[in-house]
C-alpha positions in Angstrom: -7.6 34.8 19.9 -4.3 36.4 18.5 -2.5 33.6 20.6 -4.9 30.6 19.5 -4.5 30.8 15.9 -0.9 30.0 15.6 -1.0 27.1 18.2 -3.8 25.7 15.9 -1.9 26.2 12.7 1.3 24.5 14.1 -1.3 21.5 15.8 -2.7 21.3 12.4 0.5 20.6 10.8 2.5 18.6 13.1 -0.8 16.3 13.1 -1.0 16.2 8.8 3.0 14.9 9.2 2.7 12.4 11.9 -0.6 11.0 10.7 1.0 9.1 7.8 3.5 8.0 9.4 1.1 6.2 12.1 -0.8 4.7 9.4 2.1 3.1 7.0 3.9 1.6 10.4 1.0 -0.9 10.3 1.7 -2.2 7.2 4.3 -5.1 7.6 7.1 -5.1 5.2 6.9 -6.2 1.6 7.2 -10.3 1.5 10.9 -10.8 -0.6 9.5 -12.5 -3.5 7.7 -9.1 -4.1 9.6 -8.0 -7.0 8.8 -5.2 -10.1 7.7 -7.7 -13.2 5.7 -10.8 -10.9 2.7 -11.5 -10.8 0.7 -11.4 -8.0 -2.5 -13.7 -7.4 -5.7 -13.4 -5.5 -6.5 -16.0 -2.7 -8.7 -18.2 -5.1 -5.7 -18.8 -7.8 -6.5 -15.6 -10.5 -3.6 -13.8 -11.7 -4.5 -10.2 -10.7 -1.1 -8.4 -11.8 1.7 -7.6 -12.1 4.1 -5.5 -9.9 4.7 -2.5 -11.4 7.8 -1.1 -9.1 8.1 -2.0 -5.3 9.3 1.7 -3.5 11.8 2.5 -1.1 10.0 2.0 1.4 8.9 -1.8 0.4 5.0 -0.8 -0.8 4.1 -2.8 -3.7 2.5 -1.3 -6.9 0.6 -2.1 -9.4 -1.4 -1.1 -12.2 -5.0 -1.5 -12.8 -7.1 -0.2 -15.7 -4.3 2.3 -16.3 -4.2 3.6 -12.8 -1.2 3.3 -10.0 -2.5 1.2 -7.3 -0.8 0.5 -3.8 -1.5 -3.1 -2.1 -1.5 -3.2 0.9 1.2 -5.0 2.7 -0.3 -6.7 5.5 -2.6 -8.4 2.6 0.5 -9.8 1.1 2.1 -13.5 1.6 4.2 -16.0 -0.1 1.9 -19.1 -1.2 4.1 -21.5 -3.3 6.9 -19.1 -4.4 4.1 -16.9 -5.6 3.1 -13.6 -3.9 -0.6 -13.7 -3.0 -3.0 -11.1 -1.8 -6.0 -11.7 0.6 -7.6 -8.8 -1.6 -9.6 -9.2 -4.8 -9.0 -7.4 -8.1 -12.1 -5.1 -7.6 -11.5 -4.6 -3.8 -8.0 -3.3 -5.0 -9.2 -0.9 -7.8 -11.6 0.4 -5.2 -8.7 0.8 -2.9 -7.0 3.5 -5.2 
């Protein structure tokens, strides 16, 4: 048992560090019109908001009802030189 519990601890935390990596290499890269200050629009035309910062590693934020809010990537596209998501604006502050 003295043997098991470190091999646990170390499984624990190699799988905490490699878990978010898995997950954010799904997400495609930020479209290049996905800039901090535009807007960005739901599928049906409604401004939903606008970007608050895009990080260094291209995830787009904005902020809803006063809270930071990551969309996803992968929902992202260019439609008309503006940057839409396939998400709504109450799917995304459920997303949080």
């Amino acid at each position: 048992m003295k043997k098991f519990l470190p091999l646990a601890l170390v499984a624990t935390l190699v799988s905490f560090t490699v878990l978010p990596v898995a997950v954010n290499a799904e997400d495609a890269a930020a479209p290049a019109g996905a800039i901090a200050g535009k807007s960005i629009y739901a599928a049906n035309g409604s401004r939903i908001a606008t970007i608050y910062r895009v990080t260094e590693t291209g995830l787009v934020q904005v902020i809803l009802e006063g809270r930071l809010v990551t969309v996803p990537n992968s929902s992202l596209s260019e439609v008309d030189g503006k940057l839409v998501t396939k998400l709504t604006k109450v799917e995304l502050r459920k997303a949080r």
